[in-house]
N, C-alpha and C positions, 0 to 999 in steps of 0.2 A: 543817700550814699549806700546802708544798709541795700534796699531795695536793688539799686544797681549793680550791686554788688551780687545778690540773690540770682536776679534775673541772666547776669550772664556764667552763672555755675550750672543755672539748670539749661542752658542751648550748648553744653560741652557735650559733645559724642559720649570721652572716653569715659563713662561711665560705667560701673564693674557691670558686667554680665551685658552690656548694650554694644551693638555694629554700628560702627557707620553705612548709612544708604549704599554709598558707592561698594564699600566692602559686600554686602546681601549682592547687588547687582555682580560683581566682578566672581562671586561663587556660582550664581546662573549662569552666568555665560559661559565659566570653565565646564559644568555639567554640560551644557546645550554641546558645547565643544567635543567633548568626550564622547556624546552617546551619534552626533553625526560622525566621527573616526569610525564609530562601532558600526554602524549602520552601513556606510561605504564600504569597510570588507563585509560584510553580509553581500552586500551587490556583487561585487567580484566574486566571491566566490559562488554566489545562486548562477550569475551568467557562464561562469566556469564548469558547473554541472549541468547546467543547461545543455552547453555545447558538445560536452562528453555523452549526456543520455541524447543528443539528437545523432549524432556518430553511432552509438550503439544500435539506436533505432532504425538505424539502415539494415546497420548486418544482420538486426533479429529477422527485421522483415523478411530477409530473403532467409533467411534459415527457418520461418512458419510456414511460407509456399512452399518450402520443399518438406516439412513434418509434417504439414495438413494433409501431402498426400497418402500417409501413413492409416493418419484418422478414417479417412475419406474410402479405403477399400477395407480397411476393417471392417467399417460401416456397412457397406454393400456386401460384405461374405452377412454381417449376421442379419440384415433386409432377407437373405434369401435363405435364411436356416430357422425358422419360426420355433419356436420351441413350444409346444404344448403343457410341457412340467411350469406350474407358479413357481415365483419365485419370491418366497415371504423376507428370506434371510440376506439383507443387503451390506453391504459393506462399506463404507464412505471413504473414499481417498479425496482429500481438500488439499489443489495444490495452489502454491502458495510460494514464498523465497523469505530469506532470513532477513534482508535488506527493507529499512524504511525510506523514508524521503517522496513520499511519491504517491501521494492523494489515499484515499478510500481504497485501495484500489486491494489491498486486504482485507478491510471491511466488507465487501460483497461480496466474496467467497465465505466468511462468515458466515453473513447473516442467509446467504441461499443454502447454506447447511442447515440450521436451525430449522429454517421455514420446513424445511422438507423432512425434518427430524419430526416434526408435529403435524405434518398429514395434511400439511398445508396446501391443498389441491387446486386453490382459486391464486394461489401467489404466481407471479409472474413466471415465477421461475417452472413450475409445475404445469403452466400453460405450452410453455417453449420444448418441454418434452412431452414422451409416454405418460399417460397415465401409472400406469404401474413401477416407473422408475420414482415417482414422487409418492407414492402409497408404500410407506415404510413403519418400521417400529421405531419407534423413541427410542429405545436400548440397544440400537443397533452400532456395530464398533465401526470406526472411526481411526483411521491411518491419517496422519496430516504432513504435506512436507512442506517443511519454511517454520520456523521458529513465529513468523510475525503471528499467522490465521492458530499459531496454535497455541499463543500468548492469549488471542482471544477467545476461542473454543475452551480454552482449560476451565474459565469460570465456570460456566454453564452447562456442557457437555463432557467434564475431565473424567466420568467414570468410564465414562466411552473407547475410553482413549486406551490403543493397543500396541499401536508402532507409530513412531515419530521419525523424522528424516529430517537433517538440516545438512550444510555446506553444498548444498543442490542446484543447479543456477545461478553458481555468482558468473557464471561466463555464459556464453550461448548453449543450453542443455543437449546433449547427445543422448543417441539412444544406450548409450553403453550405461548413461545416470539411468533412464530409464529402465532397461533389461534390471540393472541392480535392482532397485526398486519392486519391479515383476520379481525376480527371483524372492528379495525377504519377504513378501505377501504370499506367493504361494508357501514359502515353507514356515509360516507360522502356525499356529496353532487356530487361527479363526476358521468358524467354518461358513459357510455362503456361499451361496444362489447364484448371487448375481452382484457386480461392482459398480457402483455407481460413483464417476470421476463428476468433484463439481472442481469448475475451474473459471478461467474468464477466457470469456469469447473476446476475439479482436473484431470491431466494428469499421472505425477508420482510426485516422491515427491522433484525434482526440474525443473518442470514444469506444468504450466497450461495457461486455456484460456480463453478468452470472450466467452460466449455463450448465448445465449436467450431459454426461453421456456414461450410456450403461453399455457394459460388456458381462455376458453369458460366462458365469461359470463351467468347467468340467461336466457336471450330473446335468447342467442344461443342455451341453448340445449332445450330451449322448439320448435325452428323450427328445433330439428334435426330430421331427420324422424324416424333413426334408436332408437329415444330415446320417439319417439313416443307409440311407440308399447306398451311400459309397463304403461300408460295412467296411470301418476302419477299424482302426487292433484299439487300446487302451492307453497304451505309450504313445498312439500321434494323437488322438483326444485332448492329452492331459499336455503335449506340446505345444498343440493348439492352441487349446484355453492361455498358457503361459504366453505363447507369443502374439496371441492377439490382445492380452492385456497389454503388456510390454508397447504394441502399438499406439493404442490407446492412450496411456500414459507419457509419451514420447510427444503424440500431438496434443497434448493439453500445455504438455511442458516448454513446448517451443511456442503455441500462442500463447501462454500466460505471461512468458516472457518479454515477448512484446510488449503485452499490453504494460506491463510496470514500466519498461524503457521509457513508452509513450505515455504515462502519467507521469513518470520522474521530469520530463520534458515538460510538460504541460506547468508542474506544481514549480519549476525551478523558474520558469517564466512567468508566472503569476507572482514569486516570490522576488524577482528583479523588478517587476513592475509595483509593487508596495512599495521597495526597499526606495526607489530613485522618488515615486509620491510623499513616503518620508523624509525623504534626504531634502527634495523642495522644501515641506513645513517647516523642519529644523533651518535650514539656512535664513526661510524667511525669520523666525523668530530670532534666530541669535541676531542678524542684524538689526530689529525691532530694539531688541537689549542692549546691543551693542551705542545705538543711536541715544536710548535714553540714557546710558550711561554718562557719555559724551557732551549729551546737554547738560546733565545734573554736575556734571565738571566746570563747565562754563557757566554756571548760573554761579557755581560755588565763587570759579574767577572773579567774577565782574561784582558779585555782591562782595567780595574783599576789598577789591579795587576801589569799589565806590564808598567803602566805608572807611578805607585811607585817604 
């Protein structure tokens, strides 16, 4: 009797500090519950960004063809004004946007800083230009616009750092951002040769790259010989120089803005596509728990039943 008595105190659940099964089971399931809710607005809203940076992505596009042409004759005035004067003292503008969400796609403006910060002449980045735009000092200053490339720069390069620029491109970039921009670089206190813009190049529209482009300082095109010839005053020089930066910086600003649109697209599609492969595992498992729960109920039934 003893014994009997023994034996059914210790198959009682309610023992201090002990659950019942189904109890353990009915807390999984509410967690599995909770984190597929969590996971299904992730989905919506990644697809929601999605559709916003695929929109965006239109208008940047046609707003690059039309600032590439910018680039594109800059290019061609300085192809035909050679400049004989070196140019040791460079200046780094890394553009860039205050906005994350949107791959690597700040990290590689980064890191083609660096690289070329150390003379790094076999790096990719150094192949795709001049020689002499990639043959720079380590100590050379460093303009960055976008908070993101200059959250990253500041570890390793923050002595560098001269002028900063942020709320730059949250819309389609104008050249009016950009003229700004050309005006506080000339009127700071740095002095320099030559400006070397690293930015990201637009490839297609899920991919691009690091690349650089230099623009001639002032004291470069006055020793260019070819720029000689046209025995201009001082004041269209130093105009010059400002407005073909300003160019410059205009086409970098409107292809690097694509390219973000079209990695924000890419990373928000990659991000609906995990989100909905989670939301499958979850579903499958809650009802895996859901099932054993169910049984372990009716095992509970029937073993009562049978023992009445």
């Amino acid at each position: 009797m003893l014994a009997r008595r023994t034996l059914s105190a210790a198959a009682r659940p309610n023992v201090l500090g002990a659950a019942p099964p189904q109890a353990r089971n009915m807390a999984t399931l509410r967690e599995i519950e909770l984190r597929l809710k969590s996971v299904r607005n992730i989905e919506k809203i990644t697809k929601s960004m999605k559709m916003i940076a695929s929109t965006k992505l239109a208008k940047a596009q046609r707003a690059m063809q039309a600032g590439k042409e910018y680039g594109l004759a800059n290019s061609e005035v300085f192809a035909h004004v050679p400049s004989d004067k070196p140019t040791p003292n460079k200046l780094f503008v890394v553009i860039s946007s205050d906005k994350g969400l949107c791959g690597g796609i700040h990290s590689s403006v980064s890191k083609a800083t660096r690289r070329a910060l150390k003379n790094d002449v076999d790096s990719p980045l150094a192949a795709s230009a001049d020689k002499d735009a990639a043959q720079v000092d380590k100590d050379s200053p460093i303009m960055v616009v976008g908070d993101k490339s200059k959250a990253q720069l500041l570890r390793t390069v923050g002595d560098n750092f001269r002028l900063t620029f942020n709320q730059i491109g949250r819309d389609i970039p104008t050249f009016a951002d950009a003229a700004s921009v050309a005006d506080l670089i000339v009127k700071s206190d740095v002095k320099y040769d030559g400006v070397v813009i690293v930015y990201n190049k637009f490839m297609s529209a899920i991919s691009y790259e690091a690349a650089i482009m230099e623009v001639k300082g002032e004291e470069a095109l006055k020793e260019s010989n070819a720029f000689k010839v046209y025995e201009n005053e001082d004041d269209a020089t130093k105009d010059l120089a400002e407005f073909s930066l300003a160019n410059a910086i205009y086409a970098a600003l409107v292809e690097g803005h694509a390219c973000e649109q079209s990695a924000r697209r890419n990373a928000m599609d990659n991000a609906s596509k995990n989100a909905t492969d989670m939301i499958a595992s979850l579903q499958m498992q809650y009802n895996r728990g859901r099932q054993a729960a169910i049984t372990n109920e009716l095992v509970d039934i029937i073993t009562g039943a049978s023992a009445l």
